[in-house]
N, CA, C and O atoms as CSV, one atom per row, in Angstrom:
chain,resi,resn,atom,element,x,y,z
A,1,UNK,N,N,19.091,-0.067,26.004
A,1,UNK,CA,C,18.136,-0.313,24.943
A,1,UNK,C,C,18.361,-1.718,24.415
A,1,UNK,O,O,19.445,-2.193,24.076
A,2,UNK,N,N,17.088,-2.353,24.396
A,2,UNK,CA,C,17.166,-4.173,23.584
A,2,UNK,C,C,17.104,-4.176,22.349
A,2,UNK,O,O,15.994,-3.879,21.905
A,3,UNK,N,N,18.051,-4.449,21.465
A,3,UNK,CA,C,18.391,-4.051,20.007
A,3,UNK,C,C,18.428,-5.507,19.268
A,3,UNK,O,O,19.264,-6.251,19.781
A,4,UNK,N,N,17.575,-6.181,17.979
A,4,UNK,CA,C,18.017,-7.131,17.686
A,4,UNK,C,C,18.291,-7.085,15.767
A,4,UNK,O,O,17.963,-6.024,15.236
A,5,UNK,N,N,18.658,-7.805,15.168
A,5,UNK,CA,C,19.032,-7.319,13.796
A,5,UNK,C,C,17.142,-7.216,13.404
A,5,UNK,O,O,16.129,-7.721,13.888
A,6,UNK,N,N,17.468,-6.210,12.203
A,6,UNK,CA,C,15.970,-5.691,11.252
A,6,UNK,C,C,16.171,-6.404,10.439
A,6,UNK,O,O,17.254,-6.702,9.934
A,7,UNK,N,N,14.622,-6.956,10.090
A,7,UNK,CA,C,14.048,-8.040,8.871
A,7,UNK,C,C,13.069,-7.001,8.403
A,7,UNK,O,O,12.464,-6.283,9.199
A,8,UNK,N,N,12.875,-6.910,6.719
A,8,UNK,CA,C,12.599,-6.552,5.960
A,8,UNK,C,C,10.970,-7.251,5.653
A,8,UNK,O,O,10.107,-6.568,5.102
A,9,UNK,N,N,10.746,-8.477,6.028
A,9,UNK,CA,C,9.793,-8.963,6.106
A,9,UNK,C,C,9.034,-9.656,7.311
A,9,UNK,O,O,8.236,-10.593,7.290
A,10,UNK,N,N,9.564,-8.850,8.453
A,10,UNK,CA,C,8.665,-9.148,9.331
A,10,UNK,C,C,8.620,-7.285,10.672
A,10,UNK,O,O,9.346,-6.724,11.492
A,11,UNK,N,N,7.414,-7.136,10.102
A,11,UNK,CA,C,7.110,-5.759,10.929
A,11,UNK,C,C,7.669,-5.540,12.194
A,11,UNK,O,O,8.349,-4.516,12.267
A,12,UNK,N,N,7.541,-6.457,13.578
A,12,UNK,CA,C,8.100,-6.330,14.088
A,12,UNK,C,C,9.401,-6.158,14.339
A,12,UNK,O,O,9.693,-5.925,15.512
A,13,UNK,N,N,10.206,-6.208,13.598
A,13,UNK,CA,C,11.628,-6.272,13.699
A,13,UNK,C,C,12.009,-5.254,12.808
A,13,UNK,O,O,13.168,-5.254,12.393
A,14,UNK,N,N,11.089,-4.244,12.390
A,14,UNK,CA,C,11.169,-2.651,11.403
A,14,UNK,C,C,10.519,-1.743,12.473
A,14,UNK,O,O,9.552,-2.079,13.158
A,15,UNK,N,N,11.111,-0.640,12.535
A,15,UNK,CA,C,12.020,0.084,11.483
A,15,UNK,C,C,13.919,-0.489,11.873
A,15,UNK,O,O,14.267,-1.154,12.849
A,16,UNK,N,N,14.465,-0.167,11.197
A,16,UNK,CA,C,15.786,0.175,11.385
A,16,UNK,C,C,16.717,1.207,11.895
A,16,UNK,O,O,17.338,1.987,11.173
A,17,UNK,N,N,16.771,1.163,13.144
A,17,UNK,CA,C,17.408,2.956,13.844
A,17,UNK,C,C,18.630,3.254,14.440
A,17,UNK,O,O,18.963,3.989,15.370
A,18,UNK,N,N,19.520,2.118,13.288
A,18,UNK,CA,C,20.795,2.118,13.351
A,18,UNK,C,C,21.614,0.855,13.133
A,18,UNK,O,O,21.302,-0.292,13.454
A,19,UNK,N,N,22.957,1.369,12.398
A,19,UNK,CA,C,23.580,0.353,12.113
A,19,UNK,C,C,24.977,0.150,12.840
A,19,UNK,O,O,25.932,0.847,12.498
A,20,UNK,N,N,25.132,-1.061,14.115
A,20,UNK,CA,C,25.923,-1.513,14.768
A,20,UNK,C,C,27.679,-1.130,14.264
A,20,UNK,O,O,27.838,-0.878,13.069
A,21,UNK,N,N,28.595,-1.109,14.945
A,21,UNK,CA,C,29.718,-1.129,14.460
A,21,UNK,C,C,29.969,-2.289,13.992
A,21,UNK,O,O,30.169,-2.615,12.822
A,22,UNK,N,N,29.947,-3.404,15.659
A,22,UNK,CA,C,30.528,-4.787,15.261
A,22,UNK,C,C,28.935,-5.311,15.839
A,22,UNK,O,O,28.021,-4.779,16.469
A,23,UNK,N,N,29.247,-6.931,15.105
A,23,UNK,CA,C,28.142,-7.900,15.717
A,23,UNK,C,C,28.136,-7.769,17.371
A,23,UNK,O,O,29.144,-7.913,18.063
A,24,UNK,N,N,27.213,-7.559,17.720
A,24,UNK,CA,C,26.780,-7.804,19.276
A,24,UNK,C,C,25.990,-9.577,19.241
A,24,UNK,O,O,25.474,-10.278,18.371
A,25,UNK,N,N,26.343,-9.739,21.030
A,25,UNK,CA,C,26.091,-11.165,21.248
A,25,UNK,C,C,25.100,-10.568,22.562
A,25,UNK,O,O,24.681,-9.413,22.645
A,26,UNK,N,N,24.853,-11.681,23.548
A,26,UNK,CA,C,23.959,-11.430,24.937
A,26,UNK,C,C,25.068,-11.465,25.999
A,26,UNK,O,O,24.599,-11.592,27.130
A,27,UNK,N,N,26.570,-11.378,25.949
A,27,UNK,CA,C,27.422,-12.132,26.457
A,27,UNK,C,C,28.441,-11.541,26.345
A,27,UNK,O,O,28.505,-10.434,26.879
A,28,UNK,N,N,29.685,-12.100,25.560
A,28,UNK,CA,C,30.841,-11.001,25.740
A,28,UNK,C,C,31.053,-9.693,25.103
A,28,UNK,O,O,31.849,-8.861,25.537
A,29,UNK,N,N,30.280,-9.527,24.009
A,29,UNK,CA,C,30.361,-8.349,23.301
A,29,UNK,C,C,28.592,-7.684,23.109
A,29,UNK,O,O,28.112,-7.304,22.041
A,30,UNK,N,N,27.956,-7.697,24.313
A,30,UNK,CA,C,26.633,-6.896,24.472
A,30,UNK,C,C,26.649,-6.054,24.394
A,30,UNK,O,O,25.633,-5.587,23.881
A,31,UNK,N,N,27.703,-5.087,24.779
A,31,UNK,CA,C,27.383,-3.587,24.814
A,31,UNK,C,C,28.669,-3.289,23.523
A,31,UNK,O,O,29.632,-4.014,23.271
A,32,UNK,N,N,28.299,-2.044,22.893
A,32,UNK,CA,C,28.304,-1.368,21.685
A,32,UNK,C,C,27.794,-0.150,21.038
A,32,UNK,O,O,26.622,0.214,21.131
A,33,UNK,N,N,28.580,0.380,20.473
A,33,UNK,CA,C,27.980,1.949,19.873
A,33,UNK,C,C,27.179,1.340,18.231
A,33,UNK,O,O,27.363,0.196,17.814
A,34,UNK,N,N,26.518,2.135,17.677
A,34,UNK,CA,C,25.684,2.305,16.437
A,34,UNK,C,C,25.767,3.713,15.917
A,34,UNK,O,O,26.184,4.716,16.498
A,35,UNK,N,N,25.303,3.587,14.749
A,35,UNK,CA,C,25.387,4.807,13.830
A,35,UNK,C,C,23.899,5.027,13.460
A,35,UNK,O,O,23.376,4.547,12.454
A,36,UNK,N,N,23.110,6.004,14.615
A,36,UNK,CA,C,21.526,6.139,14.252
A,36,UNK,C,C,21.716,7.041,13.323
A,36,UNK,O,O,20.853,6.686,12.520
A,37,UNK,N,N,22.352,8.183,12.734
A,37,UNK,CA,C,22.064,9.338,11.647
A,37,UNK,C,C,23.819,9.479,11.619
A,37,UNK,O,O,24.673,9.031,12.385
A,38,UNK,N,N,23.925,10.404,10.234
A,38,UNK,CA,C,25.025,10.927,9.725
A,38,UNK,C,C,26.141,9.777,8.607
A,38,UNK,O,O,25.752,9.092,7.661
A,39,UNK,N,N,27.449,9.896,9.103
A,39,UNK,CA,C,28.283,8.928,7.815
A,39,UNK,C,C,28.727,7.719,8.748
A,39,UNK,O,O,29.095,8.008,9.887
A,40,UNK,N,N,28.720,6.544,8.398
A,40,UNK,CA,C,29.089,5.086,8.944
A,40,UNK,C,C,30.461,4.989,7.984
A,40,UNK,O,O,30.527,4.390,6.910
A,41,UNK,N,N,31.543,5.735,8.647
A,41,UNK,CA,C,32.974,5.435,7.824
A,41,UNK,C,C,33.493,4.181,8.044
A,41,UNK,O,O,33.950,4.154,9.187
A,42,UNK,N,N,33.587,3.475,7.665
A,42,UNK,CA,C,33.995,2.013,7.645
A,42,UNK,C,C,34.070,1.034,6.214
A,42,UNK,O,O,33.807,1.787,5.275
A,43,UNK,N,N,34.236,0.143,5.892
A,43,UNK,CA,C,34.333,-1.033,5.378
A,43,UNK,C,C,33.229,-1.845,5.563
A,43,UNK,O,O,32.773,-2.182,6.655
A,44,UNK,N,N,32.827,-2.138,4.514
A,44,UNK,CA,C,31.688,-2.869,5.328
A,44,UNK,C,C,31.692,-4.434,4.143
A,44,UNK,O,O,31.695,-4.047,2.974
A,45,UNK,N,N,31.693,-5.608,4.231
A,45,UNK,CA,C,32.034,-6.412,4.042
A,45,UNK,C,C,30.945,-7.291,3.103
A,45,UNK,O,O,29.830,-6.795,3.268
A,46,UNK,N,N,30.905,-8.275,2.301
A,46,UNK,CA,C,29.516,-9.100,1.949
A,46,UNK,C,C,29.171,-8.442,0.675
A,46,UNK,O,O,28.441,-9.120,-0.047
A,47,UNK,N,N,29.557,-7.150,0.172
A,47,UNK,CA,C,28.944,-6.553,-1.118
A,47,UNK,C,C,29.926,-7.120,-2.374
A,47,UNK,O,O,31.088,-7.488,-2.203
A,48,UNK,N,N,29.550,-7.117,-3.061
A,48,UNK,CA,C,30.371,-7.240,-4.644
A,48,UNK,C,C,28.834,-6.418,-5.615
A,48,UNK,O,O,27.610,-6.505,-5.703
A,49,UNK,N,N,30.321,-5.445,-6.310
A,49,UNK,CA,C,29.782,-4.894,-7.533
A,49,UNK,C,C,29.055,-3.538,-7.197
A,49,UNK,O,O,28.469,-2.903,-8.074
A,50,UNK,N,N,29.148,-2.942,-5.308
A,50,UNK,CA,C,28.742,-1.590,-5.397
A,50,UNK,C,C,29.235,-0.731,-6.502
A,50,UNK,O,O,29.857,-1.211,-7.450
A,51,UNK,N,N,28.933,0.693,-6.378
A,51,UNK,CA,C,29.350,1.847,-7.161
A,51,UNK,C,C,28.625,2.779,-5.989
A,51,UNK,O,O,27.672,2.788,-5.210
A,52,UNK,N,N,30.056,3.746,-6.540
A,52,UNK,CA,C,29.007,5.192,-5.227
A,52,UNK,C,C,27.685,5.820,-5.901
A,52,UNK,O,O,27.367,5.874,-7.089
A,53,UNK,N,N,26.894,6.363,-4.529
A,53,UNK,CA,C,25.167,6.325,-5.525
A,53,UNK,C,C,24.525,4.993,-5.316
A,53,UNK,O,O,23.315,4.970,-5.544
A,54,UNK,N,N,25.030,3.988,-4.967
A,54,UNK,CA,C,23.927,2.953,-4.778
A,54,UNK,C,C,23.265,3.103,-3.547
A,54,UNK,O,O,23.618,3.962,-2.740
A,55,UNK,N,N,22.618,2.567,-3.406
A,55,UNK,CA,C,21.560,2.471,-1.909
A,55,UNK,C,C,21.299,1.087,-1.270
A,55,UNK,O,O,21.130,-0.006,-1.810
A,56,UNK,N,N,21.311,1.391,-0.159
A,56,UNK,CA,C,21.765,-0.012,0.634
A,56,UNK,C,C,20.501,-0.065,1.436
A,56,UNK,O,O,20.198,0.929,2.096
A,57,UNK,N,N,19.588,-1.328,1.447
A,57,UNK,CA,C,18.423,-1.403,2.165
A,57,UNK,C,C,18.659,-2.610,3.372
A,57,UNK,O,O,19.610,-3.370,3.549
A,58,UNK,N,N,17.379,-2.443,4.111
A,58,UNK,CA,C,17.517,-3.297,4.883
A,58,UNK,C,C,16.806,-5.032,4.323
A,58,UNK,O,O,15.651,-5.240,3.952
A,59,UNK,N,N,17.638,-5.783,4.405
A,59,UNK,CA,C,17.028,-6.910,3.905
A,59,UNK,C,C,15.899,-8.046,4.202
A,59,UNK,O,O,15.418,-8.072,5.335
A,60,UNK,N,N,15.582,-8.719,3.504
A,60,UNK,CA,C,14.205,-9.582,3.817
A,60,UNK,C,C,14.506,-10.532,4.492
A,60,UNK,O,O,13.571,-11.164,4.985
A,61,UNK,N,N,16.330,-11.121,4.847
A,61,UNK,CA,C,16.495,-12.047,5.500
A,61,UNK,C,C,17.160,-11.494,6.996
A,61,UNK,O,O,17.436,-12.314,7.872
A,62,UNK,N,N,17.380,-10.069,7.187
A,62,UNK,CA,C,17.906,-9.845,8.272
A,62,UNK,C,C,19.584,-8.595,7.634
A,62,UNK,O,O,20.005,-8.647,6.478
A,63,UNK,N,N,20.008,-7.941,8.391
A,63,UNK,CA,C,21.272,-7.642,7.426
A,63,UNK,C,C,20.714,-6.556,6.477
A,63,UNK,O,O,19.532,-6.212,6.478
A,64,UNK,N,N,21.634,-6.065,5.696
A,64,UNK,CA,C,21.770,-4.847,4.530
A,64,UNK,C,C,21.505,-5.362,3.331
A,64,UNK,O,O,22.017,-6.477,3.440
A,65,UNK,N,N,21.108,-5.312,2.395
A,65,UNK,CA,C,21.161,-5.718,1.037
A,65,UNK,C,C,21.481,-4.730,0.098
A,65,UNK,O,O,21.142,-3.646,0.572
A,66,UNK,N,N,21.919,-4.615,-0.886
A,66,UNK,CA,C,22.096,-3.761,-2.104
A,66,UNK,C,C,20.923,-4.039,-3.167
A,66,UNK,O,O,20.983,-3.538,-4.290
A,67,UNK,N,N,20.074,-4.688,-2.852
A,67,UNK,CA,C,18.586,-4.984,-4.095
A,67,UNK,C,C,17.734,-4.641,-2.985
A,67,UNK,O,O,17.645,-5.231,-1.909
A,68,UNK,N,N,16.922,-3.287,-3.502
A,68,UNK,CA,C,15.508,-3.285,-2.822
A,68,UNK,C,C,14.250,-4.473,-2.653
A,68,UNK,O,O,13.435,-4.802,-3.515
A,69,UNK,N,N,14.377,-4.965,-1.320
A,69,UNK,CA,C,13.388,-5.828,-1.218
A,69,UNK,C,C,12.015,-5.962,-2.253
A,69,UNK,O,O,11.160,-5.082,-2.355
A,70,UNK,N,N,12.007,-7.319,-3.021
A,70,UNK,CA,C,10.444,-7.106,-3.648
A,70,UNK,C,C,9.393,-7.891,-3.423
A,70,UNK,O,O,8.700,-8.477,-4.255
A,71,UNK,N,N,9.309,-7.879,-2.342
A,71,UNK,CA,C,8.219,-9.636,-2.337
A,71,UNK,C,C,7.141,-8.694,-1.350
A,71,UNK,O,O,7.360,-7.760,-0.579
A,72,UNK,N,N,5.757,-9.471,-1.798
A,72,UNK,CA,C,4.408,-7.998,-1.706
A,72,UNK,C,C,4.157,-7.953,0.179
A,72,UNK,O,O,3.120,-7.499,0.662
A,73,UNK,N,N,5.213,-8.463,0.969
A,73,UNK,CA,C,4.799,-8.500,2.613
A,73,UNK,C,C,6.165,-7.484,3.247
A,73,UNK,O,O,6.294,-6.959,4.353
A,74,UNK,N,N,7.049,-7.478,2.069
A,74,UNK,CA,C,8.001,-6.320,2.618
A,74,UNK,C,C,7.949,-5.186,2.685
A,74,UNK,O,O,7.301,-4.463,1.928
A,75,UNK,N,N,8.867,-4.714,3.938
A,75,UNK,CA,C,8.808,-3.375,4.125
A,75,UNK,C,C,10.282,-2.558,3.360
A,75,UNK,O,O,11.366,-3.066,3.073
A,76,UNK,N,N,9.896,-1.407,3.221
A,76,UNK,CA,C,11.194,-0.996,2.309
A,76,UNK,C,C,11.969,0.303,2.901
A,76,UNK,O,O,11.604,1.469,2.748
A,77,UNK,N,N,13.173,-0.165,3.644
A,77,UNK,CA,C,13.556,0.849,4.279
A,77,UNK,C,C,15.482,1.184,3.691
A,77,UNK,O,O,16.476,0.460,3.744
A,78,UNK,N,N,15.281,2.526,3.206
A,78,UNK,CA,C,16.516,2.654,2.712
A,78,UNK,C,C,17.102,3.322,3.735
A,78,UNK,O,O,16.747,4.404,4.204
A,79,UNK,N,N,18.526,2.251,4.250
A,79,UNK,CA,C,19.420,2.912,5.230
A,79,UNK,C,C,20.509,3.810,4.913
A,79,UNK,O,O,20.961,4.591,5.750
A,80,UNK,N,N,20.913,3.729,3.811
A,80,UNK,CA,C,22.397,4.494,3.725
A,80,UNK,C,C,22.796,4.686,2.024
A,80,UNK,O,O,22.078,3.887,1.423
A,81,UNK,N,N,23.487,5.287,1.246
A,81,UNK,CA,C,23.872,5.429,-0.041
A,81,UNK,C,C,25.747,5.360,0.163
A,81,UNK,O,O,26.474,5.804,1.052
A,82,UNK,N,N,26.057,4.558,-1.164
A,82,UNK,CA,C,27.225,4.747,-0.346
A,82,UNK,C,C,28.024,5.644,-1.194
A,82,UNK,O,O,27.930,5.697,-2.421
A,83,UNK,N,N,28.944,6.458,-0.345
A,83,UNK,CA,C,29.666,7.623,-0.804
A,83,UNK,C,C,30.722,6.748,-1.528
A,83,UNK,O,O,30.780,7.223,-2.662
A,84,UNK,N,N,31.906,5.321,-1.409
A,84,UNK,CA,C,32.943,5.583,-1.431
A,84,UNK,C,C,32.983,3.978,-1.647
A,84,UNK,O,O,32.338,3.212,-0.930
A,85,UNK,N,N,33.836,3.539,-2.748
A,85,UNK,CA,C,34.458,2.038,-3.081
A,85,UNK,C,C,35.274,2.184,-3.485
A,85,UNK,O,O,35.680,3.060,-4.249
A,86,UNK,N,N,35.995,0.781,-2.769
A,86,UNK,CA,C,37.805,0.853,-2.653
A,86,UNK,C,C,38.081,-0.622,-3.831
A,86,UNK,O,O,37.709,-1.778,-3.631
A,87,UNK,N,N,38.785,-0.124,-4.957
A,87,UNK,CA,C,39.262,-0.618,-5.774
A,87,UNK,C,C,40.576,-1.778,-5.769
A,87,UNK,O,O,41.631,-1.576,-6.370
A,88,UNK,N,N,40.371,-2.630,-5.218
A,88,UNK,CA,C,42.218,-3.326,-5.012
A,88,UNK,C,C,42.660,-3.927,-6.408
A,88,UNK,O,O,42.086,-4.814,-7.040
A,89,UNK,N,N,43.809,-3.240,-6.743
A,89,UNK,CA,C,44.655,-3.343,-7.968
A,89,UNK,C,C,44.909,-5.200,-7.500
A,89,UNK,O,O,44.728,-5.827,-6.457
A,90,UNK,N,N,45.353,-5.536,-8.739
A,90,UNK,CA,C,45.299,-6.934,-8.879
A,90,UNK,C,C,46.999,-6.471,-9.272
A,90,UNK,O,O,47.223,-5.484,-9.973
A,91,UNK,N,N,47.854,-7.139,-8.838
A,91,UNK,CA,C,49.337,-7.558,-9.693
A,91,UNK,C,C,49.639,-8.204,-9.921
A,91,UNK,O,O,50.718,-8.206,-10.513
């Protein structure tokens, strides 16, 4: 299957029918598993300021966002809520 990242503002590149483990390339790391349905246990990197209960969309520039797309040519696709944020104590 030819898989490329989902944009939020351009139709062709919606819907979203899964989210990659790691970045894929055309080259050394082409092939790869995804998470089409169920829990994506992992870490996932780029957020500040989740809380569990938020909802994670697909974004207008490509990628996940935590703000539902608002601009009047987007599409609005909610991928995932997240169960679980990891707190690192400061000492």
């Amino acid at each position: 299957i030819k898989v490329g990242v989902c944009d939020a503002d351009d139709s062709s590149k919606m819907p979203c029918i899964g989210i990659a483990y790691e970045e894929m390339n055309t080259t050394s790391t082409k092939d790869n598993y995804a998470v089409v349905s169920g829990v994506y246990n992992t870490n996932i990197s780029g957020f500040t300021g989740l809380s569990e209960g938020d909802i994670l969309y697909v974004s207008d520039s490509g990628g996940l966002t935590q703000t539902r797309p608002s601009n009047t040519d987007d599409l609005i696709q909610n991928v995932g809520i997240v169960l679980k944020t990891t707190v690192k104590a400061c000492l």
